[in-house]
PyMOL CGO cylinders between C-alpha atoms (Angstrom):
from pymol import cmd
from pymol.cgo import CYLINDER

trace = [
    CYLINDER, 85.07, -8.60, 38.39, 83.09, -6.95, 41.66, 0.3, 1, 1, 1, 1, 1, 1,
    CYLINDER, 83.09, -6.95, 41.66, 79.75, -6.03, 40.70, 0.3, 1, 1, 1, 1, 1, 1,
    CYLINDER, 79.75, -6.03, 40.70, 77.27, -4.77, 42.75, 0.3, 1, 1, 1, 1, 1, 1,
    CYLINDER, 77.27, -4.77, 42.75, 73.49, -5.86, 42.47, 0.3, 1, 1, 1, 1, 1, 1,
    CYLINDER, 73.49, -5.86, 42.47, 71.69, -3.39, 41.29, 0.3, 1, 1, 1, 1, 1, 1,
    CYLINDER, 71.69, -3.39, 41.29, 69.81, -2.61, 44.60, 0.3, 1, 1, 1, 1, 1, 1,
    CYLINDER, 69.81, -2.61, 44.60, 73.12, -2.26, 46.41, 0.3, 1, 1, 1, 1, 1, 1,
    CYLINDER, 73.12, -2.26, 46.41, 73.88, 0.39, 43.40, 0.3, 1, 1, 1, 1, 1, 1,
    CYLINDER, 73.88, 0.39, 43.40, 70.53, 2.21, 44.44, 0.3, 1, 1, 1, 1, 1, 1,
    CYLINDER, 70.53, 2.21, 44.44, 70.83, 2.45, 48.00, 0.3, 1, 1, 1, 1, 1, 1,
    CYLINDER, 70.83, 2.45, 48.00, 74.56, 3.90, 47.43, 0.3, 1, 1, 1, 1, 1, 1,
    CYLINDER, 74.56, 3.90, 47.43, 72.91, 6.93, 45.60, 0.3, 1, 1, 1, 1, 1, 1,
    CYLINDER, 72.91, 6.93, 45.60, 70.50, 7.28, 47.83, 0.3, 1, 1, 1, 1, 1, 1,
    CYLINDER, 70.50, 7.28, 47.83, 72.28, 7.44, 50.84, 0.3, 1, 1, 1, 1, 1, 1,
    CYLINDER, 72.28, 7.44, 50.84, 74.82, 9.77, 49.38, 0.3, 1, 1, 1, 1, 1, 1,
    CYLINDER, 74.82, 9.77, 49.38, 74.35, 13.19, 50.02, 0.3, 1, 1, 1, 1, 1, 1,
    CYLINDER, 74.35, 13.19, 50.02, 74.15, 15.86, 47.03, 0.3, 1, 1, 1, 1, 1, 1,
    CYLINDER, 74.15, 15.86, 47.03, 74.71, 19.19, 47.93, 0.3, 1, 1, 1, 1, 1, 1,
    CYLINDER, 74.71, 19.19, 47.93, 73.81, 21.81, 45.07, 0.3, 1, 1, 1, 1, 1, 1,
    CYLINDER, 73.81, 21.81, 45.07, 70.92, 22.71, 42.92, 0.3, 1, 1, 1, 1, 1, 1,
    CYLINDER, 70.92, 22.71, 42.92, 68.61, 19.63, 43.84, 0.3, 1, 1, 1, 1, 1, 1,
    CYLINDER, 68.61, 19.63, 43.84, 68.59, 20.45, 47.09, 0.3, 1, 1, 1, 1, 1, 1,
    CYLINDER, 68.59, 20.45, 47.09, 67.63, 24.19, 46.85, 0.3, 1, 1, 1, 1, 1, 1,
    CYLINDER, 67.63, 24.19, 46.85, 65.11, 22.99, 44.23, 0.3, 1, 1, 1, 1, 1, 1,
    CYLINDER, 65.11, 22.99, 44.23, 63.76, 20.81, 46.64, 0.3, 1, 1, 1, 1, 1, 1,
    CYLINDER, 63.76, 20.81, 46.64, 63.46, 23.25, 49.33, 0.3, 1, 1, 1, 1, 1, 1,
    CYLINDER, 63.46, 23.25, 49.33, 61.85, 25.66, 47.15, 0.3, 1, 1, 1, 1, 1, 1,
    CYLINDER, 61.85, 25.66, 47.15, 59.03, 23.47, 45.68, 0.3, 1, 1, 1, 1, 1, 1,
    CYLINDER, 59.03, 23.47, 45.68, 58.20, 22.63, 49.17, 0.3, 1, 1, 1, 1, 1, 1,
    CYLINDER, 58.20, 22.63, 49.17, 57.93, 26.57, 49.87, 0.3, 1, 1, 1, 1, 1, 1,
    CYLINDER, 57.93, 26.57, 49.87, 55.66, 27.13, 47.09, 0.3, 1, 1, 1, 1, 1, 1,
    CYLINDER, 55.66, 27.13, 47.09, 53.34, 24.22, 47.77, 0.3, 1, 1, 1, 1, 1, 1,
    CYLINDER, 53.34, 24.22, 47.77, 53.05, 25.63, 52.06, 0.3, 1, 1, 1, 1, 1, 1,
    CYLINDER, 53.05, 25.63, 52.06, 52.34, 29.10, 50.40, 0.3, 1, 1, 1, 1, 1, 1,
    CYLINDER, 52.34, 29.10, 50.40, 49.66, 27.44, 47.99, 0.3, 1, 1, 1, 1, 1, 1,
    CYLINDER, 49.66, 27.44, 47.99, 48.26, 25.37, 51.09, 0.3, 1, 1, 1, 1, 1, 1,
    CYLINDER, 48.26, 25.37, 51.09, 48.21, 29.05, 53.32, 0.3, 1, 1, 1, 1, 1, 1,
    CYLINDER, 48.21, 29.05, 53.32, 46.12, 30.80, 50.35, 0.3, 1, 1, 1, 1, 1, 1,
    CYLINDER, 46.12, 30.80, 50.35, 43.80, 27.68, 49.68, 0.3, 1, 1, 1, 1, 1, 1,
    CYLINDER, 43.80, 27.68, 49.68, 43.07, 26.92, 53.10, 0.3, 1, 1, 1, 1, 1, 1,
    CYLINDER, 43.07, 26.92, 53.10, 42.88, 30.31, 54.63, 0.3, 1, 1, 1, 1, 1, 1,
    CYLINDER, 42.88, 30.31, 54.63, 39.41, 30.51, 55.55, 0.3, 1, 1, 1, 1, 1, 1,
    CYLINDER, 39.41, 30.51, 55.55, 38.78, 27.53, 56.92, 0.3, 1, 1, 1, 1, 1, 1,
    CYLINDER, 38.78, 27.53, 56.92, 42.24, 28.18, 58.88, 0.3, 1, 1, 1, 1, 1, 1,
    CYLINDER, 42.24, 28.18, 58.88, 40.25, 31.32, 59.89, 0.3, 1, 1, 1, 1, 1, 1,
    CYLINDER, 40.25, 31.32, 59.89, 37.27, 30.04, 61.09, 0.3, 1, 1, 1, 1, 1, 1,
    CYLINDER, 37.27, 30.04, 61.09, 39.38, 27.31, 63.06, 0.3, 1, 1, 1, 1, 1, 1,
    CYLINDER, 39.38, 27.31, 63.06, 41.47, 29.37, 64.94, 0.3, 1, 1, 1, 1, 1, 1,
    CYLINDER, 41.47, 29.37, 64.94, 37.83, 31.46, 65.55, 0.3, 1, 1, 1, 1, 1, 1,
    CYLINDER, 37.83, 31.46, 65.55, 36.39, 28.40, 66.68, 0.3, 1, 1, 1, 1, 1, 1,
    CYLINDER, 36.39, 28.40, 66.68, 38.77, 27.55, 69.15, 0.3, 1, 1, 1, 1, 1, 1,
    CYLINDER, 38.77, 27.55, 69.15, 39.14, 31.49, 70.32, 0.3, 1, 1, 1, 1, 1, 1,
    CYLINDER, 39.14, 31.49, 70.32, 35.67, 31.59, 71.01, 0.3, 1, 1, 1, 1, 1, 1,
    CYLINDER, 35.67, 31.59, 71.01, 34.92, 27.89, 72.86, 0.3, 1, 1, 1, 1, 1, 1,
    CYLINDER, 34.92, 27.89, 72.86, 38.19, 29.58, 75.17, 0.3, 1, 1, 1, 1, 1, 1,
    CYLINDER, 38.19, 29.58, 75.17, 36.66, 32.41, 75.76, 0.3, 1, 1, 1, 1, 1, 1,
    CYLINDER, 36.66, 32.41, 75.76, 33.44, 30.98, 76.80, 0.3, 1, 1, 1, 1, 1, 1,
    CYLINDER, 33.44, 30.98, 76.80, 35.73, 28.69, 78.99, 0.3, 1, 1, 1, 1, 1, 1,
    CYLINDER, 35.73, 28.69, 78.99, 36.88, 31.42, 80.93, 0.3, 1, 1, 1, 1, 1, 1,
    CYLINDER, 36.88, 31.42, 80.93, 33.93, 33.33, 81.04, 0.3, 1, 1, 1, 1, 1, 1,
    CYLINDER, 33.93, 33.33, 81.04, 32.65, 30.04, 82.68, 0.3, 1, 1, 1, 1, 1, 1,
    CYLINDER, 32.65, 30.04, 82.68, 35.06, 29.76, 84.87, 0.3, 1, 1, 1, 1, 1, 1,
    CYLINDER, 35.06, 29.76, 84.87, 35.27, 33.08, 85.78, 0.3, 1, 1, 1, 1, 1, 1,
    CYLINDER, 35.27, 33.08, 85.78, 31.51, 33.52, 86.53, 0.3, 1, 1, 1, 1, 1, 1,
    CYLINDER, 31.51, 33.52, 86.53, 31.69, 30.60, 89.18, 0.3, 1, 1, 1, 1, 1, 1,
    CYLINDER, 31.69, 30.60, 89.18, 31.78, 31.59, 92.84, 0.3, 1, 1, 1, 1, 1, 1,
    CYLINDER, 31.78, 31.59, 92.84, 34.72, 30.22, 94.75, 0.3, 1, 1, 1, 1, 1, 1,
    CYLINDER, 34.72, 30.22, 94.75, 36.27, 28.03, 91.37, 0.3, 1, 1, 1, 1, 1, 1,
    CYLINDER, 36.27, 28.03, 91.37, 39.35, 26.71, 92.24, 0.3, 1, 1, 1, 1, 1, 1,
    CYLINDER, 39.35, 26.71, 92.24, 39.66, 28.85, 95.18, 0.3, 1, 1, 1, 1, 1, 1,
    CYLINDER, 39.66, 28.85, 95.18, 39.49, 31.78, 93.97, 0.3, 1, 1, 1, 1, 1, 1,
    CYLINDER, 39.49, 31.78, 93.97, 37.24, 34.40, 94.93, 0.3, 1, 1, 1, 1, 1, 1,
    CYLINDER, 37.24, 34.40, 94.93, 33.93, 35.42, 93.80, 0.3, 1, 1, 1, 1, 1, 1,
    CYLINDER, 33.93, 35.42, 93.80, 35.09, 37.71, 90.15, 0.3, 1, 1, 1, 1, 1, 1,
    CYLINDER, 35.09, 37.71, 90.15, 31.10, 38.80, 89.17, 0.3, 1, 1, 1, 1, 1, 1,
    CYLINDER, 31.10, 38.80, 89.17, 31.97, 42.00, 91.39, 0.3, 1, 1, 1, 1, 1, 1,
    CYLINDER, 31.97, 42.00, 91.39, 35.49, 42.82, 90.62, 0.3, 1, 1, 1, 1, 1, 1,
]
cmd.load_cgo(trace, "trace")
């Protein structure tokens, strides 16, 4: 009689690929939790994304307001 331990029995299933409900399921669980995260976490996405806007724009602005950066010509009087 061949039997398998029962590891070798394990790794078989999991290294067999289901296609069907579980995999829909699984796809649509992780959906829902993204969407959850996206609600939850909006503001402080928000005020990230405003964060980084803003230390950009004060980037440029410094870079802008420099004569002669990076060869470029003086841009206070354009």
């Amino acid at each position: 009689m061949n039997r398998k331990p029962v590891w070798g029995l394990i790794l078989d299933h999991a290294m067999k690929r289901e296609e069907g409900l579980d995999g829909i399921l699984v796809t649509i669980g992780l959906c829902i939790i993204a969407l959850l995260l996206c609600v939850v976490m909006k503001d402080s996405l928000t005020e990230f994304i405003q964060t980084i806007v803003r230390a950009m724009t004060d980037s440029a602005k410094s870079i802008l307001s420099t004569p002669g950066a990076f060869g470029l010509p003086d841009m206070r009087f354009i």
